[in-house]
N, C-alpha and C positions, 0 to 999 in steps of 0.2 A: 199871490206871487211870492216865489220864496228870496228868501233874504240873502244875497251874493257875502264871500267873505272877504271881508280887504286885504289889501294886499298885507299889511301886518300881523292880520289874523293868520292869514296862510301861511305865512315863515315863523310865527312862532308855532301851530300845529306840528309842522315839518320838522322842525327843531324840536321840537318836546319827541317824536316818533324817532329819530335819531336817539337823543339822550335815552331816551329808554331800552333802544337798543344796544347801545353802548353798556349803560347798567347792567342789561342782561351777561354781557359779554363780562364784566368790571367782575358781575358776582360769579361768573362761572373759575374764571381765572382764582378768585380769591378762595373760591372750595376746592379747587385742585390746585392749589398750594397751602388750604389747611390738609386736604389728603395725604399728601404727599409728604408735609412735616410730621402728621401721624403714624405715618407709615415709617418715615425716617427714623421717628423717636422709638418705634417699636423695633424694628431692626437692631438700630445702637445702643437703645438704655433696656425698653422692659425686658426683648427674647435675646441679648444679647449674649447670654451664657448657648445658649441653644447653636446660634451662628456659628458660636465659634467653634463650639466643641464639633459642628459637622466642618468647618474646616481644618478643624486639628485634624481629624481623623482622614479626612482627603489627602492633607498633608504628610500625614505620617503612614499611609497608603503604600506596598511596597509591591510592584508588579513583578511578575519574571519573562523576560525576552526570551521568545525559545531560538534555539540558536537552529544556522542551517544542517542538514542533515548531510552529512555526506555521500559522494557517488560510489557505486560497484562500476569497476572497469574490467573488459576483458582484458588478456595475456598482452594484449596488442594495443594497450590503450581506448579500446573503442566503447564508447557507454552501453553497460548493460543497465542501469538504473540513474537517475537524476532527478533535480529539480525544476519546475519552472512555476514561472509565475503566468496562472492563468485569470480571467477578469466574469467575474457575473453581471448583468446588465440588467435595470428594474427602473421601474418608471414609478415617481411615486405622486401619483393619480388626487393625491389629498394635498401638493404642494399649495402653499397659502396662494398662488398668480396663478395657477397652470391656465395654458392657453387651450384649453377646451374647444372654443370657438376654431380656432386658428387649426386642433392637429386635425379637426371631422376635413377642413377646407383641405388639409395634405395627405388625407389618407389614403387617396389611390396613388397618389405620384411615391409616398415612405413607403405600401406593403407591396408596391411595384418595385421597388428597391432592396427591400428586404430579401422581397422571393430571390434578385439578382445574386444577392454576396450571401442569404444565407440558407440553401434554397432544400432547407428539411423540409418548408412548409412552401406553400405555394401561395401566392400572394391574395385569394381569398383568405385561406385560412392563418394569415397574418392578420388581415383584416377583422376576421371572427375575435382573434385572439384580442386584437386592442379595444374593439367595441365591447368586448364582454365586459367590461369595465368602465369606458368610456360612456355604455348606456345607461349605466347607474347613476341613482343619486350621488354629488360629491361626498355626503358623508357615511355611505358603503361602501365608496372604492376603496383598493387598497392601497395603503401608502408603499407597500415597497412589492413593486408586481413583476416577479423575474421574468424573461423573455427568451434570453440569451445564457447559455450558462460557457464555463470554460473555454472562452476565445483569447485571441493573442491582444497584448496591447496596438498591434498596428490594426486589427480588427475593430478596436476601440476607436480609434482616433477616424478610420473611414466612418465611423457610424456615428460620430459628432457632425457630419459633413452631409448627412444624409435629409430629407423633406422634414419639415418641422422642428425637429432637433436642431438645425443649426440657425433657427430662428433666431436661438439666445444661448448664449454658454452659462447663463443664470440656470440651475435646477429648479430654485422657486418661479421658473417658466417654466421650462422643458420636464421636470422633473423626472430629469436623466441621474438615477445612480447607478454607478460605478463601484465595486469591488473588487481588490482583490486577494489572492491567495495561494500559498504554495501546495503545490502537487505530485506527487512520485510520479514521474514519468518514466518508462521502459522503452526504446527507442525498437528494441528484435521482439513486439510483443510477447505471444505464448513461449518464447521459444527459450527454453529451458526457467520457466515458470518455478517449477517446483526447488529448484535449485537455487533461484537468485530468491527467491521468496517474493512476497507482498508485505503491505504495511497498511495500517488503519488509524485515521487519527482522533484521536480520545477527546473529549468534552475540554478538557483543559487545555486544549489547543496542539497539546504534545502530538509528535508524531514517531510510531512506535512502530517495529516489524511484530508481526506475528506467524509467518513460516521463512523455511531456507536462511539462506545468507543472512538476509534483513534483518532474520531472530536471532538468529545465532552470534551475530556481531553487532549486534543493539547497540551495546554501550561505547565500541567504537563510532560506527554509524550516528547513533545522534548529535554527540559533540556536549557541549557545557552551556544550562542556560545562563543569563545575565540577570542582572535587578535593575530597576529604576523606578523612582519615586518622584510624586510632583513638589513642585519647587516653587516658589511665589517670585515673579519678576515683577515690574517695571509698569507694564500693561496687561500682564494677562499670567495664568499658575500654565506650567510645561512641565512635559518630563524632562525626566534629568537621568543620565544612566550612570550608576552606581559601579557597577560591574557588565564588560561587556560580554556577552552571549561567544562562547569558543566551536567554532562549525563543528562538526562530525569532520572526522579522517575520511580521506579518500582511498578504497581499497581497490588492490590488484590483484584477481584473481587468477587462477593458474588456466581458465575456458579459456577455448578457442573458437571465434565465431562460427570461421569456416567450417572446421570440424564439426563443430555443435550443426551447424544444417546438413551437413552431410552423415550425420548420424543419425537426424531426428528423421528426415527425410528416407534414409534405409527402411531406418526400425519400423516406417509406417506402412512403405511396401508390404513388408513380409507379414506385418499384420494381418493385413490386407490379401495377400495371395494364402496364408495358413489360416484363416477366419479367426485367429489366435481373439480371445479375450481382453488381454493385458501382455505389455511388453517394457525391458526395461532393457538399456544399455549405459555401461561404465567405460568410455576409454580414456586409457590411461598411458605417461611416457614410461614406459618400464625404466627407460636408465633412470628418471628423475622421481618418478611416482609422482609427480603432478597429472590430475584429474582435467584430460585437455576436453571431456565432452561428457554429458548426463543428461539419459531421456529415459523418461516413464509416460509412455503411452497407455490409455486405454482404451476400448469400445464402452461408445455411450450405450444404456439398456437399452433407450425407448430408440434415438435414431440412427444407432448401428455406425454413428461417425467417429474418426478415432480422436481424441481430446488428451490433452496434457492431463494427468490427474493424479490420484497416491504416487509419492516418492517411495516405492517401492526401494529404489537404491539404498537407503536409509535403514530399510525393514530389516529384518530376519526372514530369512530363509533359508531352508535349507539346499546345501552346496550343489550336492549329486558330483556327479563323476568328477570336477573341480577338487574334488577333496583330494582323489588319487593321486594329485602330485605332489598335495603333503606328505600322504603315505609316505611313495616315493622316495623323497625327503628323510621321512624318517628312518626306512629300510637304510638307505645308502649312509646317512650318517653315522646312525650306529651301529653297523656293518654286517645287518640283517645278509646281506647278498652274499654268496660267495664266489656265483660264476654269473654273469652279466645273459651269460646264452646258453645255459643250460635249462633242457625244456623239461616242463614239466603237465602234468594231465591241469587241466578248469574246465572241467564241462561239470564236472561233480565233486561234492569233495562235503565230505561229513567231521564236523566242530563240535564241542559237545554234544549235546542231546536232538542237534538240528543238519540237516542235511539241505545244502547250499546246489542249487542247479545254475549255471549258468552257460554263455559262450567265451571263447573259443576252445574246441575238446582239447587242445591243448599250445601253451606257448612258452616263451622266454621272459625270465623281470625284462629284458632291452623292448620287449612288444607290449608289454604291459600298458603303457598308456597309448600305444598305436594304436590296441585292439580294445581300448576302456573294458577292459575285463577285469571283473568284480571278483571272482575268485581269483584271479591270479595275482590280483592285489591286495587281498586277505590274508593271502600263504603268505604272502611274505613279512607280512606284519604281527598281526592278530596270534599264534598261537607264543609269540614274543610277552603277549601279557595276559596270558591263560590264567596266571594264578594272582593278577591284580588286574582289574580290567580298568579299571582309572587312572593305569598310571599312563596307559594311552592320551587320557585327558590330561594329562599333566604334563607327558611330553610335547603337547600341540601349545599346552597353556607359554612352556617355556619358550616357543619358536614366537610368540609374540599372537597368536592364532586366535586367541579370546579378546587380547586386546581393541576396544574402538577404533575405528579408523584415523579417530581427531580431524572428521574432512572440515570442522567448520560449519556444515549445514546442519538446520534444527531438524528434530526428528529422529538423529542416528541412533539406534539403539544397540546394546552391547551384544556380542554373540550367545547364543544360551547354549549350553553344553551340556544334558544331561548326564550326572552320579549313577555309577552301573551298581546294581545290586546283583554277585555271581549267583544268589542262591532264586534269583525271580528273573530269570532270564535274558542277565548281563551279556554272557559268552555271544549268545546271538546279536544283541544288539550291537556288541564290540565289534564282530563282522560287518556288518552295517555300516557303523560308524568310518572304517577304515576305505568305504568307495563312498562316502557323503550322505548315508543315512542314519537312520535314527535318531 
């Protein structure tokens, strides 16, 4: 028969399994607070040069703020380029809480929402997308898994509202990130592309133009970065700004919307009806010389569609019959003419060593640019500089005719004006020259 324990026996067992458990507890407490003085003494006495010098160096840390960029405006106030602030959206799958359990229980009701306000994808393949991570192990997922790119902040805030997400506004639940960031925005898309230019933004955060406008007026356009450095407060190290960041200028351009689609809109037609290649137009206010429209069209190789492409305006090319009202120009000023209607033979007409055919068999300098007739705008120039053929170039250099345009857009390059040699077959080329060729 076995031996009962009395009741004295029993409350001191009892008590002694208490006290022991206590002791357990007495020594855990007493090693995580010798850890903890160790750890303390190594922080402030032995690595203490170590600390500090990485917080000197945090401290003395000097950031630069890039500042905002400025907008291109049309003649009329209306945004051809700007900023805004758009938001990327990333779930980060490795949060230390994420409610695992809880998003499988809402995931038809969130990619049945999804498909509603975001609806590139359809709300299987919403599903695919968050399960392709969801089915992994926690320590494959990814901590920062975008979903969403460039939406609006009020896009942001519906989609805190949305199944699972608004479980918790803790991340270390939902593990909802959020960023955002600035974006050159173009409000008239392609439409005069080449002209307003593009921009790209560099590892450094800068954002910089690289064609048109953008490049050309860069240093306007960006504006002045800022500095700021961290500061030790109170409770916690913050920045502190030094210098504040000065926006980019806001420019006004001499385009004109309406103009600019009713240009780009022509030049596409006529593409389009002449199977033309490439197309370019310049209009411009004669009384003011402001550039109120610019379109360079061309046909794509592979699908024959017409696309914004080379700023050909910008290029060199040569004039063609455009030249003959320099000619013109020239004749009349310095007083090549002597009778305005007096006719003379252009169907043939032999120059040095070269004999020139063209139309009409014959006209007046007053018909001359009626009838773009090549010899009749020859005669009246060209045997003027028979015995210097460059001084042709020199008289167009003086009317400002070599000069850049100064329009402002990147790419403009200078006019090139071939040096006549009379003994290698200047005399011809100076014919040439005098209707826009050569």
């Amino acid at each position: 028969m076995a031996n009962k324990n009395t009741p004295e026996e029993s409350m001191f067992s009892r008590r002694t399994r208490i006290m022991a458990r206590y002791g357990l507890v007495a020594v855990g407490i007493v090693l995580f607070a010798l850890w903890s003085g160790w750890r303390l003494t190594c922080t402030t006495v032995i690595d203490a040069d170590k600390w500090n010098d990485k917080a000197n160096r945090e401290l003395q840390r000097v950031d630069t703020i890039q500042p905002i960029r400025g907008d291109i405006l049309a003649c009329d106030g209306s945004i051809l380029a700007t900023n805004v602030i758009t938001y990327d959206v990333a779930i980060d799958f490795k949060a230390s809480r994420f409610m695992t359990r809880d998003m499988r229980k809402d995931m038809k009701a969130l990619c049945d929402t999804m498909a509603m306000f975001f609806p590139q994808k359809n709300a299987q393949q919403w599903r695919d997308k968050f399960e392709s991570q969801l089915n992994r192990d926690k320590t494959k997922r990814s901590s920062y898994f975008v979903f969403l790119r460039d939406i609006t902040y009020e896009q942001c805030e519906q989609l805190r509202k949305f199944p699972f997400f608004r479980r918790s506004d803790n991340p270390n639940f939902n593990g909802l990130v959020i960023n955002s960031r600035n974006k050159r925005e173009y409000p008239y898309g392609d439409m005069a592309k080449r002209s307003i230019g593009r921009v790209n933004q560099h590892p450094n955060g800068q954002i910089r133009g690289y064609s048109g406008l953008e490049y050309a007026l860069d240093s306007l356009l960006y504006g002045i970065p800022g500095v700021s450095k961290k500061v030790p407060l109170t409770h916690k190290i913050t920045n502190w700004v030094d210098v504040n960041a000065v926006s980019g200028r806001t420019l006004i351009t001499t385009i004109d919307i309406t103009l600019q689609d009713i240009v780009e809109t022509a030049l596409s037609d006529m593409l389009e009806k002449k199977r033309a290649r490439w197309g370019t137009v310049i209009l411009m206010d004669v009384a003011t010389g402001d550039i109120k429209a610019i379109s360079n069209l061309d046909r794509d190789t592979v699908t024959g569609r017409i696309v914004e492409s080379m700023n050909r305006a910008m290029r060199g090319i040569e004039p063609g019959s455009v030249l003959k009202t320099i000619s013109m120009i020239v004749a009349l000023e310095d007083g090549y003419i002597d009778n305005l209607d007096a006719v003379y033979p252009t169907k043939t007409w032999r120059f040095g060593n070269y004999e020139f055919n063209a139309h009409p068999d014959k006209c007046c300098a007053r018909d001359v640019l009626r009838y773009s007739a090549n010899i009749g705008i020859a005669k009246l120039v060209a045997p003027h500089f028979a015995d210097n053929p460059n001084g042709y170039r020199e008289r167009l250099r003086r009317l400002g005719f070599l000069d850049k345009l100064n329009t402002g857009i990147a790419g403009e390059t200078p006019p090139f004006f071939p040096k006549l040699d009379i003994k290698a077959g200047g005399l011809v080329t100076l014919v040439e020259q005098t209707f826009g060729y050569g």
